[in-house]
N, C-alpha and C positions, 0 to 999 in steps of 0.2 A: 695456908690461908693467904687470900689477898690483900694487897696493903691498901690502905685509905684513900689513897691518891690512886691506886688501881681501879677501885670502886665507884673511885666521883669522876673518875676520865669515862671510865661506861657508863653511870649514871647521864654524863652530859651528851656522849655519844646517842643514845639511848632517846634524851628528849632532842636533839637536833635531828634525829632519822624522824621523832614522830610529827615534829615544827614544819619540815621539810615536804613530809607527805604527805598532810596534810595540807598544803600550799599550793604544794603539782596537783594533789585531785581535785581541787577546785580552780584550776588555771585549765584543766583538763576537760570540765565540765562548761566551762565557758567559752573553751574552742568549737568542742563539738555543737555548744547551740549557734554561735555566730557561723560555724560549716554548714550547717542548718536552715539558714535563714533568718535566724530568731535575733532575738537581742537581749543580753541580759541585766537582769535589773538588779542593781549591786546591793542595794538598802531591803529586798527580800530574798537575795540571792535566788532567782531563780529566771527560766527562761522562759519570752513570752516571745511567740509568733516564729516558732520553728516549726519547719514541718515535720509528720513522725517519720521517724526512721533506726537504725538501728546506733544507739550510745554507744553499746559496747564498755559501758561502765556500772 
């Protein structure tokens, strides 16, 4: 069995990978609108005035 301190290191492991990846795919999603053309609008998080093409996300 694991010990407690084994479980809360991957515990934290665990929400830092989810903190993390969530961070990149939205830094990810604001490259590819500003690659775009577009601009993004941070208080609705989304992109206005890109043209379409392909995300890839």
């Amino acid at each position: 069995m694991m010990s407690k301190r084994t479980v809360l290191i991957l515990l934290a492991a665990l929400l830092l990978f989810i903190v993390i990846g969530s961070w990149l795919r939205q830094q990810l999603r604001i490259d590819a609108c500003l690659d775009r053309g577009g601009h993004w609008n941070v208080e609705l998080s989304t992109c206005n005035g890109a043209t379409v093409g392909m995300l890839g996300l």
